[in-house]
Steps between C-alpha positions, in 0.01 A plus 500: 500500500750741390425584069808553313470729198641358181467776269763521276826689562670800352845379352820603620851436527645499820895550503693299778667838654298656776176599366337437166506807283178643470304485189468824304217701461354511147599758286106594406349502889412809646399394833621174717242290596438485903748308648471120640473486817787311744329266774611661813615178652863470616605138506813430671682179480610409813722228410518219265585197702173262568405162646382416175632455146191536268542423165328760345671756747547852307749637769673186489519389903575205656706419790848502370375829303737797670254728755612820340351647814397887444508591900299660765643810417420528136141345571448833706605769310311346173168505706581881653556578149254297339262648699599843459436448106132381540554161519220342642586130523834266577546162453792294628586228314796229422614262539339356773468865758469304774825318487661853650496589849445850436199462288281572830652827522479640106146322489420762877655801314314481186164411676554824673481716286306355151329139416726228450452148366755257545540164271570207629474119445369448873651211536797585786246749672456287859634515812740822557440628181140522542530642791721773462262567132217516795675745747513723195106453373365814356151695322745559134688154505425217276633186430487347122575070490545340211277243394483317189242235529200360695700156519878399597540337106402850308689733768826282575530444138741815476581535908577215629382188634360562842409830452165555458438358833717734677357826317156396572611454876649819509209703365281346761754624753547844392104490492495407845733780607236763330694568222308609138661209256530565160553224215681532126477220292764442242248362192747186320389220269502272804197696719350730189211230466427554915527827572139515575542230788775739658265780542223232675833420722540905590145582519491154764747643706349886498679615267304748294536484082684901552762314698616283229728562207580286193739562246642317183869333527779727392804416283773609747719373728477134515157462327551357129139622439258721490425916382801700346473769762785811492502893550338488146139348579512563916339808697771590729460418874814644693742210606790510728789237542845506643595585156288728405198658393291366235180483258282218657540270748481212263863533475815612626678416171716771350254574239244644716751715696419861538813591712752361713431782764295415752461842646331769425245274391343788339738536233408130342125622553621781251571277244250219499296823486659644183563131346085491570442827364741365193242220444207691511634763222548187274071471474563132559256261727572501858709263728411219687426467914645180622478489898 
């Protein structure tokens, strides 16, 4: 399971124009502490349409939600220059990915060139679509299902009727094809007292304890509950959308945007670095991992 750090956060106030102004150094330090580190991760939403609406949802999809689709095009030149930075992961994310035909296609880039994990629900990954996900197996690709219970009642309380069934299915499928499966658990009041029976379930179907993730429900998007999470108490992991660039891909929302350019992507790594290197000068605890 995945251990999120709760120490407390340093407190700041984050304006709503492009990029929270960084806090000031204090008049009596001599020397800045060492900076905190930035994951180098690039997540990159895809889109934000999905074949489900899930109630606790932080990017807000659904089906009627508008796909906001950020292109083939895009995908590519934020891995070349991803890459180029000393990134050393991407993950592809939604949305449900696999509701766009070109998914295949950023999902072959990407492995090509760094290791990718893409997130998924699993449950519209048969027939074509599993095939063409096949045609395109490789060493650096993973695939990451969500999975939120060891029974239909504790994961279809926020999915979905129906929907446990279907995930399950689909992670025995994308087994089958030789693909490493990773889980993340979304912990709620509903499955909290069970989480121990979902890693049984992953550990029955090979699944080793490293290959699953758990962390606590977020107050965003459509979920009424859960952790106050913002650019104040969140290590920055390098997030892409049509819109943007932002802080962590918890959200999209306009208060963890870094910059509506998309490109060069190393100019918004310049100043999560100095908003980092902000924190750190304050002497105040450290942020919080939360993927």
């Amino acid at each position: 399971m995945m251990h999120v750090d709760l120490a407390t956060a340093p407190t700041l106030h984050a304006p709503t124009h492009d990029l929270p102004a960084p806090v000031p150094m204090p008049a009596s330090a001599c020397e800045a502490p060492a900076m905190q580190a930035i994951q180098w991760k690039l997540w990159i939403y895809t889109n934000y349409d999905c074949n489900l609406r899930c109630s606790y949802c932080v990017a807000k999809s659904s089906p009627n939600a508008p796909r906001r689709a950020l292109g083939l095009a895009n995908v590519q030149r934020l891995v070349d220059e991803a890459v180029a930075l000393g990134f050393n992961e991407v993950f592809f994310t939604g949305g449900e990915p696999f509701i766009l035909n070109d998914i295949y296609d950023m999902l072959a880039y990407s492995t090509a060139r760094v290791k990718t994990t893409v997130l998924t629900n699993g449950m519209i990954l048969r027939g074509p679509r599993l095939e063409r996900l096949g045609a395109i197996a490789h060493d650096n690709l993973r695939v990451q299902v969500s999975l939120d219970g060891a029974t239909a009642d504790d994961h279809d309380a926020y999915r979905g009727k129906g929907s446990w069934d279907k995930t399950l299915e689909g992670i025995r499928l994308l087994q089958g094809r030789g693909f490493r499966v990773r889980l993340s658990t979304t912990e709620t009041p509903v499955n909290s007292p069970r989480l121990a029976d979902i890693c049984d379930l992953h550990r029955g179907l090979g699944i080793p304890d490293s290959d699953h993730f758990v962390r606590p429900l977020a107050r965003r998007g459509y979920s009424k509950e859960g952790l106050e999470l913002s650019m104040t108490n969140l290590l920055p992991e390098v997030t892409v959308s049509l819109d943007g660039v932002f802080w962590h891909p918890l959200s999209t929302d306009a208060d963890m945007l870094i910059s509506r350019h998309l490109f060069p992507l190393a100019a918004s790594v310049t100043r999560i670095q100095d908003q980092l290197d902000a924190i750190a000068r304050t002497g105040q605890p450290g942020l919080m991992t939360f993927t």
